[in-house]
PATORGU-227498 format. One record per residue: residue in three letters; x, y, z of N, C-alpha, C in turn. Coordinates in steps of 0.2 Angstrom, whole numbers, padded with zeros to 4 digits, always signed. Layout:
AlaXYZXYZXYZ ...
***
This chain:
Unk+0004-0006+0000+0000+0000+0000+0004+0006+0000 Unk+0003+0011-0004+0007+0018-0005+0004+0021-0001 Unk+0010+0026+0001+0009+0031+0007+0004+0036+0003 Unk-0001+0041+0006-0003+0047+0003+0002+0054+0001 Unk+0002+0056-0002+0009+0062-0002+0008+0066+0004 Unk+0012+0071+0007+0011+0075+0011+0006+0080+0011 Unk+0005+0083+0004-0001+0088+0005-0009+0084+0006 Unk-0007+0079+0005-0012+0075+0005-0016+0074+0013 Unk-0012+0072+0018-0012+0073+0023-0016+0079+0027 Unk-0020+0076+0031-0024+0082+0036-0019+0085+0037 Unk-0023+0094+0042-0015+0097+0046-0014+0092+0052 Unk-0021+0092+0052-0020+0088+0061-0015+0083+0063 Unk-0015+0077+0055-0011+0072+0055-0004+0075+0055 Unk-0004+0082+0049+0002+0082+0047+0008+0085+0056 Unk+0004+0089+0057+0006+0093+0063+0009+0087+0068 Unk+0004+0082+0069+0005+0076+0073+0013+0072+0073 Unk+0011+0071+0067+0020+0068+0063+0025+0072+0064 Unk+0026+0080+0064+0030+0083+0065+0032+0083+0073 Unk+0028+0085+0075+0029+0085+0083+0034+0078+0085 Unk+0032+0072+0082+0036+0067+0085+0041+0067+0079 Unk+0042+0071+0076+0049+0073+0071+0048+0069+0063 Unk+0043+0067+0064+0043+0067+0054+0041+0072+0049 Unk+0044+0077+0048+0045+0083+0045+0043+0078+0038 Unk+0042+0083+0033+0039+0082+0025+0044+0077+0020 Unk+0050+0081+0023+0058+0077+0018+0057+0067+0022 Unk+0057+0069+0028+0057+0061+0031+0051+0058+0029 Unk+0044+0060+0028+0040+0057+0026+0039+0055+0020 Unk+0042+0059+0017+0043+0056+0007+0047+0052+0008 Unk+0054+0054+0012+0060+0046+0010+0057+0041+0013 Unk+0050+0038+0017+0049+0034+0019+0052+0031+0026 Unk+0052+0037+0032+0051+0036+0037+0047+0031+0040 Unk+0049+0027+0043+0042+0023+0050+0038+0028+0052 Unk+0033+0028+0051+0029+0031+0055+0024+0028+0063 Unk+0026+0022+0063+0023+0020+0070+0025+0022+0077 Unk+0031+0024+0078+0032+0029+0082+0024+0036+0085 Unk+0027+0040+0077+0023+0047+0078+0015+0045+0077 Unk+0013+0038+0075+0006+0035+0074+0003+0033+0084 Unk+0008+0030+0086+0008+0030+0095+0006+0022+0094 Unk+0012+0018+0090+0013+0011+0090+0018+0010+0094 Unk+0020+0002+0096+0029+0002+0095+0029-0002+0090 Unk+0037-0003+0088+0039-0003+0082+0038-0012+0081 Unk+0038-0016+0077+0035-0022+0074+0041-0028+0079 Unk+0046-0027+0081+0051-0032+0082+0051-0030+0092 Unk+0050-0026+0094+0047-0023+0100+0041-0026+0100 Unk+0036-0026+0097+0030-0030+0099+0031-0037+0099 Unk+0033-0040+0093+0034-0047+0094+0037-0050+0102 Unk+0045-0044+0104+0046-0047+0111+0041-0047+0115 Unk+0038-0041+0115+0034-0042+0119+0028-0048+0123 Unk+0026-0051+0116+0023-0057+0117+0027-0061+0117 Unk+0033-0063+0116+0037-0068+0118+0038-0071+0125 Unk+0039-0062+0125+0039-0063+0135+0034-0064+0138 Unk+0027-0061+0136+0022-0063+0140+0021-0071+0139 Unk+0023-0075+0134+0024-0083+0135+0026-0084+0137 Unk+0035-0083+0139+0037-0086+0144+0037-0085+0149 Unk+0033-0080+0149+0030-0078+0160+0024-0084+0162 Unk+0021-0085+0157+0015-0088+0157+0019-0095+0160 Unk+0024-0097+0157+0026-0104+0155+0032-0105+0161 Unk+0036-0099+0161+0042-0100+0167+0041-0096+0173 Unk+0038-0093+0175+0038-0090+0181+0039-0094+0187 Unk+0042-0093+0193+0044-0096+0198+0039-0097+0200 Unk+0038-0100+0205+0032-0101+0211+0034-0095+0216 Unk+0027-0093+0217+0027-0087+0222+0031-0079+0219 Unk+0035-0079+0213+0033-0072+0213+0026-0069+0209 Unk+0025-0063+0207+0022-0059+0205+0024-0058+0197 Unk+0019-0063+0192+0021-0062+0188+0021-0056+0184 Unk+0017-0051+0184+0017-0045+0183+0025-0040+0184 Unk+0028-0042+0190+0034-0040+0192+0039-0044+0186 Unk+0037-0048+0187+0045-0054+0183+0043-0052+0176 Unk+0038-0050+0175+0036-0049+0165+0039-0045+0164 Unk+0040-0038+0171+0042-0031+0170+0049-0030+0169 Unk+0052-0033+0176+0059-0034+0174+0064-0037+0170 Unk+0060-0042+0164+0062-0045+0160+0061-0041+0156 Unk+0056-0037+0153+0055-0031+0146+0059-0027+0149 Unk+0061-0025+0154+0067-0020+0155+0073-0022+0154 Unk+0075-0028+0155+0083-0029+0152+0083-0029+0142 Unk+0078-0028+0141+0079-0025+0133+0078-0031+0129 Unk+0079-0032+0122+0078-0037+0117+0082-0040+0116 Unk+0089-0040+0118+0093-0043+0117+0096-0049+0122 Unk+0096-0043+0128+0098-0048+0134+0092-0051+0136 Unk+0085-0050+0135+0079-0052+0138+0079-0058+0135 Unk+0080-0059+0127+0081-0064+0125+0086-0069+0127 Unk+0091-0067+0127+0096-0072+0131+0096-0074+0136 Unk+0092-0069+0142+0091-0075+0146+0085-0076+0146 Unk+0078-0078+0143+0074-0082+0142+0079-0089+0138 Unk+0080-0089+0134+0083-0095+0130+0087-0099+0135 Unk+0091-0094+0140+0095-0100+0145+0090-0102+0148 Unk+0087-0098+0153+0083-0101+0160+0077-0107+0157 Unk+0076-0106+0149+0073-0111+0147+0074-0117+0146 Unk+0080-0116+0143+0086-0123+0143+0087-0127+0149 Unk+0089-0122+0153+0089-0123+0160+0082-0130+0166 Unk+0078-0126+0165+0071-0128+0166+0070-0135+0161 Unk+0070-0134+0155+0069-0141+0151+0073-0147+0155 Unk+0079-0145+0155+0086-0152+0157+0081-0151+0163 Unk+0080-0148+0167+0078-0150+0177+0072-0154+0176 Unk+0066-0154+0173+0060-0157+0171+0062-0161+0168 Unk+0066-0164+0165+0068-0171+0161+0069-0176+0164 Unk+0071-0173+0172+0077-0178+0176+0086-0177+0174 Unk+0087-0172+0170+0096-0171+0167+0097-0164+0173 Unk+0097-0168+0181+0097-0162+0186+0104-0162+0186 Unk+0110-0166+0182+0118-0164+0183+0117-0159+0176 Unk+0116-0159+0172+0119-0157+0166+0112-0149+0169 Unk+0108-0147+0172+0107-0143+0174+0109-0135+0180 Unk+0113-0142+0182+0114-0138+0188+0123-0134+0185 Unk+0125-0139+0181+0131-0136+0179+0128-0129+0174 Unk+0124-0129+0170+0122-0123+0166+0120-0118+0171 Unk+0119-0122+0178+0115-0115+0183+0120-0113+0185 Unk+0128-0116+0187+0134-0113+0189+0139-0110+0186 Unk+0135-0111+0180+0139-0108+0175+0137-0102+0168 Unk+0132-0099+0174+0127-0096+0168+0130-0090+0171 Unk+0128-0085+0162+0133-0080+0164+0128-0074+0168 Unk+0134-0071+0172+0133-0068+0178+0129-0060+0175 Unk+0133-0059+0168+0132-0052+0165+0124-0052+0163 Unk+0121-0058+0164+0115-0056+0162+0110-0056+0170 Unk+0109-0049+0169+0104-0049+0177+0099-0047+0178 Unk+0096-0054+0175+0088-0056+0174+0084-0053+0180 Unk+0078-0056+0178+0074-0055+0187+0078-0060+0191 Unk+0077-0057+0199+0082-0063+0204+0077-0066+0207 Unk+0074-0071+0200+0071-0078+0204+0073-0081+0203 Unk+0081-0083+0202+0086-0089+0201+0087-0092+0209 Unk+0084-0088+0212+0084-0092+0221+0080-0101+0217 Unk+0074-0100+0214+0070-0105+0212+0076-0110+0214 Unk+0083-0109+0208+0087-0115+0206+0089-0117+0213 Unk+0093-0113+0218+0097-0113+0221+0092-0117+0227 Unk+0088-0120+0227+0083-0125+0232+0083-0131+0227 Unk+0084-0130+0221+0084-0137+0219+0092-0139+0221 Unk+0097-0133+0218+0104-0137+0218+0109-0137+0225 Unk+0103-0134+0230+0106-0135+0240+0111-0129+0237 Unk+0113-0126+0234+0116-0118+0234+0115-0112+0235 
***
């Protein structure tokens, strides 16, 4: 679908756009507009729902899953993802009965990722 030209544009809309910084030259060269529309951007939303499925799916017993969905969309898309993929990995090998080849990934899980701190979870299963 083709954009409308500028002039084509209500003021309302056009005014809108500017405010959040799509002037006329950005609009023509095909600026995103979801930003200055009051979206978030497409790869932003997907994490979004990611995380609410892994909250749904790994949240610890006894915390506040609203807190742990919070503090995981705050460590951002890159490290959110990372450590959902560990703590997933993680969680898979512990439910399988692979509690050695778990416990090593919990000892050895990097420390620069500083997720929500409900990895106490692990440390009742691994007496640590």
């Amino acid at each position: 679908m083709a954009r409308k030209g500028w002039d084509a544009l209500s003021s309302s809309y056009r005014n809108r756009l500017v405010r959040q910084g799509v002037n006329r030259t950005r609009y023509e060269s095909g600026a995103p507009l979801y930003k200055a529309r009051g979206h978030v951007s497409k790869p932003r939303e997907a994490f979004n729902k990611r995380t609410t499925r892994f909250v749904e799916r790994f949240a610890p017993p006894g915390d506040s899953p609203d807190i742990f969905l919070e503090q995981l969309r705050d460590m951002g898309q890159v490290k959110g993802q990372e450590y959902m993929d560990y703590r997933r990995t993680m969680t898979r090998l512990y439910e399988s009965g692979r509690y050695k080849e778990a416990e090593v990934m919990y000892k050895n899980r990097d420390m620069s990722i500083k997720g929500p701190d409900n990895m106490w979870w692990y440390h009742g299963m691994f007496g640590g």
